[in-house]
Structure formats: C-alpha cells, structure tokens
C-alpha positions, 0 to 999 in steps of 0.5 A: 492459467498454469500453476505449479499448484492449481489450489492457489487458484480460489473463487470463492470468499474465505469466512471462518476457515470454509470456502463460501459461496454468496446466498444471493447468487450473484457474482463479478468476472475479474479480467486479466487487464492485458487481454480482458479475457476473463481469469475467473469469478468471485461471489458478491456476498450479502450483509449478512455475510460480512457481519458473519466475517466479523462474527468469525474473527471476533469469536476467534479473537479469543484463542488467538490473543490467548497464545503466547507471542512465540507461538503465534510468531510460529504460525506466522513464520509458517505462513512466510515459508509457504509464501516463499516456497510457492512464490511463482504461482503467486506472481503468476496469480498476480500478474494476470489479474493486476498486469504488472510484469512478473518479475514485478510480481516476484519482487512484491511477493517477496516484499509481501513475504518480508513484512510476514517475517518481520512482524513475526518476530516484532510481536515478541517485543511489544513491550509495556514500561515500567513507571517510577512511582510517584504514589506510595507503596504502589508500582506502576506500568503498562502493559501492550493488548490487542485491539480486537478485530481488525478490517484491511481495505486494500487496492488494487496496485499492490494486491498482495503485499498491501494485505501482508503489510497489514494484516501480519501486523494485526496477526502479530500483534494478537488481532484477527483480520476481515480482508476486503481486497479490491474487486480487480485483484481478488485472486492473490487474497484468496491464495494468501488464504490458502496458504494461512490454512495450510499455515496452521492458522487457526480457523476464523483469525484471517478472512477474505470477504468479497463484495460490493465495495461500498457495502462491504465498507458500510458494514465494516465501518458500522460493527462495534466488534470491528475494533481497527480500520486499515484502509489503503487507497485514494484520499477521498474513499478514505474521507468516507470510511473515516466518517462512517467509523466515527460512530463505532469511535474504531482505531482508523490507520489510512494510507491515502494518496500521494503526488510525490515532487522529484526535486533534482538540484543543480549539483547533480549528475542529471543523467544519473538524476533523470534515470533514477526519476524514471525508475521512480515514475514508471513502476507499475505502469504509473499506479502507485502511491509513490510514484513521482508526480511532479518532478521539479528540475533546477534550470542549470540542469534542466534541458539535459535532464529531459533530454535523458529522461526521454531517452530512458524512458523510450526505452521501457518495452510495454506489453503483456507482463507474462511476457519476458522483458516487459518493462511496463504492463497494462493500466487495470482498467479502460477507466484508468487509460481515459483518466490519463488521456485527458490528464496529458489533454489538459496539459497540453490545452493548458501550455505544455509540451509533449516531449514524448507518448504515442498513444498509437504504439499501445499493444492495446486498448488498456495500454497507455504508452510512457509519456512525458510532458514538460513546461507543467504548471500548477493550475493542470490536472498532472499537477494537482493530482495523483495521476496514477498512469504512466505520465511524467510532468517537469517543471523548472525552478530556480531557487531552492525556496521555490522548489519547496513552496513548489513541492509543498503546493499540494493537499497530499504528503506522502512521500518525497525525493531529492536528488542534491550532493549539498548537505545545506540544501539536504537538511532545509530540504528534508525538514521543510518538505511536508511529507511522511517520507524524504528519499534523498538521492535514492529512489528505494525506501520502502521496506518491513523495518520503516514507518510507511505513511503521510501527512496532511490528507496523505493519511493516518498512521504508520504502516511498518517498523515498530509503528505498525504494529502499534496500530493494533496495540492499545496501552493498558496502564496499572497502578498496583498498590499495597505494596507495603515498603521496600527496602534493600539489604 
C-alpha cells in the first residue's frame, strides 16, 4: 500500500484519543476483495472495551456541548480541510479494502468531506422559537441541546461517507460518537480518526471501536449512556438493534434497505432512459442502498430500452478498481457473489430471460459480471429483494396505475425514479409512490442539503439537510414566569 502518508494507515481501535490494542488478543484480517490478499488487521475488542468507548465519549460530553457552535463549527471545518488535503490516500484506503474504482472513491471521499462542512455551519443554526404566550406574565420558548452520546453502526458499501454523514451531524449538533464500522472496511474509520486528531478534536469526542459486530451491537444498544442509535444497513439488523434499544428507550435513526422501482414511461427517449438507469444499477458494483432494483418499463418503449440497455451495459469494464478505467469492481466478499448467483438462478428457473452476463468473463472469484434479466415477475427473488449485485431485472406495464401498484408491491420505501416529460403523470407519480425519496428524470439526488431516508421498513429518520441533525437535538420547552406587565411607550 503506498500512501503519500503511510499514518492514515491504522490497525488498532481509537477509544478516547489512544491507539488501542484488544485485551484478549484476538484479531480479523481485512482483504482487499479484488485480490483477497490480506491489507492488514484489526483487533476484536472485549465488552469492556466498548463500554470503555462510552465512558470516553460521555465524559467528554461535558466539554464538547459546552463549546459555543462556532468553535466546534472550527474543529469540524478543520477536520474538512484535512480530509480534503489527503483525499488520495483516503480513496486509495478505500479502494483496497471495499473494491470500488478509485475514482468512485474520490468521489465518495469528497461527498463524505461535504456533509463534514455542511454540518459545520448547520449547527450554528439550531435554532429554538419563541412561543406567543398564552399564560400571564410568563415568555415561553424552546431551546435546541444535545442528546448525549451517540453510537454510528455503518456498512460496508459506503465506508467513509456513512460515518461523516452521521457522525458530523452528532459533532455538530454537540453529541460525541462511538463509530463501529463494518469489519470489511475498518481502515477508512480509523484514517477519519487520524484526521479528527490532528483536527484538534478533542480526545474522546470521536471513537472508532472494532469487534464482534453482534457484540458490539449488544453493548451499545444496552448502555444508558448511549443517548442515540444511527445505524446504516440491511432491514433486519435494523429489526434487531430497534429491539434491543428498546429497553434504554435510546433516540434510534435507521437507514435500511432499499429495492428501488425505475419507472420509464412511454414519452421518454428510451436510449437516454436506459443509460441513465444503468448508471442508477451499477454504481458500486450493485451494492447500494439506491441502486435500481426493479426497472419497470411501459411497453410502448420496452423492446428499445433493453436493446440499450445491454449495449451500455456491455460496455462497463470490470476488474481491480486500482486499475485505470475500471467501471466496476469486485463484490466485497464470496458470500456476495453466491447471493447474486442464485438470484439470476431463481430468476431463470422461474421464466426470465437472460439477455446478457457471463459469469465465465469474471477477472476472479469475487467478481460478478453485469447482468441483465428481462420478463421478471413478483414471485422471484430479483424482486422481492434487495439484491445488492450487479443483476438488472425489467418488467413491462402498461398503464401508470399498474406501474404504481407494481412499484409499491414491496416492504422497502426508500428511494425511487421516474423517467416521464408528463407533468400529470410526474405529480400522480410522485405522490402515490410510497418512498422517502422520488428522483424524477435524474439519477442524482443525493447530497449534504437533503433529508436522505425511508418509509415503511426502509428506515427511521432522516439523514442530511436540517433534518439530520435534528436526530441529535432534543427540544427543551420554557415557561419563564413572573415577568410582571409589559407595556410600550
């Protein structure tokens, strides 16, 4: 691994400002999915450790919300100059161990930067109201404090930008954080640590903790000092960790799963429709919460837009993502590519048809070649869940209502797109699809300033724009009496 500054590079847990090593001794080997060479290793902490952790953060609590908003604004904006300045070596850190090409990573390090600096200055304006009295003699209004201390669960998919999207709005917001990152992708964590340092973050605020992800989990969800739960990842992890908080009664924000419908209506260019649904499906390699799932195609335009879709997609070069013009890279483990084996499977055995994806192309054995399955219905696997691989599936309809009843046919909201010039059909659809999020003839929406998150099992709470950091606001109300009369001159 060759880094302009080989100190990003860290094996050890980060509790209350120190390096630390795990008292039992054990450890895990992270792996570079492209190759499953080994990148390095990170301890298992014990129980104790984590509650440690919390100790930390809620000690430093104390001095953290104490700060004015500006100051802690600075710390945060210093921390976002650092993350810029060394965002190579961060893409590189993250290319190796999640897969993704490295000018993916690039790109999520300066999207992962971007919410450092939003929420910087968005905690100088958590604002309390004024409340027209309705008592005699009294004012009233609330005031906006901090939670507490704060515990980020986050995946794999997304290693760096999950953390900053969370956790600068905790920071912000006067909150200190308990990171527990996902055990594939440690590495990015532990450098958004070594960067807070130098930040001038203050000892104990930020904490990286690495373990057994269950009993890691179990702790966190269990410690009454942990005021906050944000966890980002599969709908029934988030099931578990909303059961086990219940008995500390903790402020719980989910960003769950997501199996996202594409609906391209009969008015649309279908070339233009199918490339930009490619872009939706394939970004890292398939593995995100947004990815389109379930692309639903009006008949009128069907047979052109997989005619170009498949041309597209051929196109995207598959290999190492060090390597230069790699479209997409490796799944992040074997478990992913024999999940998407026997989705495409299921498919097929069920009726579809394999329009495209050679599996015998793939550069190796955690490589999974872009594939594309038409004539998909609702009893397989492709669509009832999130498939999180490279594995395109399209069905056609033939009226909007169906389309909607089509795309609504599913326990996840979390995102959706429509690819229509009709205004009518715009507005139905926007409002009858039940998502969190709509994307209308765009396949970018995401970003510091919006409320990132889901309906129904999709999640809790939003992530981003000025409801994110509400997650970690509690609204204090004050009734100041005695004031005697007031009057003008």
């Amino acid at each position: 691994m060759k880094l302009n500054d080989p100190r990003l590079f860290r094996q050890y847990a980060y509790i209350d400002g120190k390096w630390t090593h795990g008292d039992g001794g054990r450890e895990e080997a992270v792996i570079d999915p492209a190759t499953e060479e080994t990148l390095g290793h990170i301890p298992l902490l014990e129980s104790h450790q984590i509650r440690a952790a919390v100790e930390a953060a809620d000690q430093a609590f104390v001095q953290w919300r104490a700060l004015r908003a500006d100051e802690r604004c600075e710390r945060l904006l210093a921390w976002y100059d650092l993350l810029q300045a060394n965002r190579e070596d961060l893409a590189i850190i993250m290319t190796l161990e999640q897969g993704k090409p490295l000018p993916d990573a690039r790109g999520e390090v300066e999207y992962g930067a971007s919410f450092v600096r939003w929420f910087a200055e968005e905690g100088k304006r958590t604002f309390g109201q004024t409340i027209p009295s309705h008592i005699p003699n009294a004012a009233l209004g609330t005031i906006k404090e901090p939670v507490g201390v704060a515990a980020l669960i986050t995946p794999w998919n997304f290693p760096l930008a999950m953390i900053t999207r969370k956790a600068a709005a905790a920071m912000a917001a006067g909150c200190t954080v308990v990171v527990k990152p996902a055990s594939e992708t440690p590495f990015s964590a532990l450098a958004l640590a070594e960067l807070a340092e130098r930040a001038g973050i203050p000892a104990g605020v930020f904490n990286v903790v690495l373990g057994d992800a269950a009993q890691v989990s179990d702790v966190l969800c269990h410690e009454d000092r942990v005021k906050a739960l944000s966890f980002t990842g599969s709908t029934p992890v988030g099931r578990l960790l909303l059961e086990q908080s219940a008995s500390t009664v903790k402020r719980v924000s989910l960003e769950l799963g997501g199996n996202a419908p594409f609906i391209v209506g009969p008015d649309v260019n279908p070339k233009e429709a199918a490339f930009a649904a490619v872009a939706a499906k394939f970004q890292t390699a398939g593995q995100d919460c947004l990815a389109a799932n379930r692309i639903l195609v009006h008949e009128d335009v069907h047979d052109e837009f997989v005619e170009y879709f498949a041309e597209r997609m051929k196109a995207l070069k598959v290999g190492n993502g060090l390597v230069s013009e790699i479209d997409i890279g490796p799944l992040i483990h074997r478990r992913a590519v024999e999940k998407a084996a026997s989705i495409v499977d299921d498919a097929l055995s069920r009726g579809a048809t394999l329009v495209h994806g050679d599996q015998s192309m793939a550069p190796g054995p955690n490589f999974f070649m872009p594939t594309l399955i038409t004539d998909v219905t609702s009893e397989m696997k492709i669509w009832r869940e999130e498939n999180f691989a490279p594995v395109a599936g399209v069905t056609r309809y033939s009226t909007d209502e169906e389309a909607i009843e089509m795309a609504n046919d599913t326990e996840y909201g979390l995102a959706a797109y429509v690819f229509t010039h009709d205004i009518r059909r715009i507005w139905t659809m926007l409002r009858a699809l039940q998502n969190g999020m709509v994307s209308i003839n765009t396949v970018k929406m995401t970003g510091p300033p919006i409320p990132f998150g889901g309906v129904k099992q999709s999640g809790l709470g939003r992530e981003g724009g000025t409801a994110g950091i509400e997650e970690f606001l509690d609204t204090k109300y004050y009734c100041l009496g005695g004031l005697g009369s007031v009057s003008g001159s």
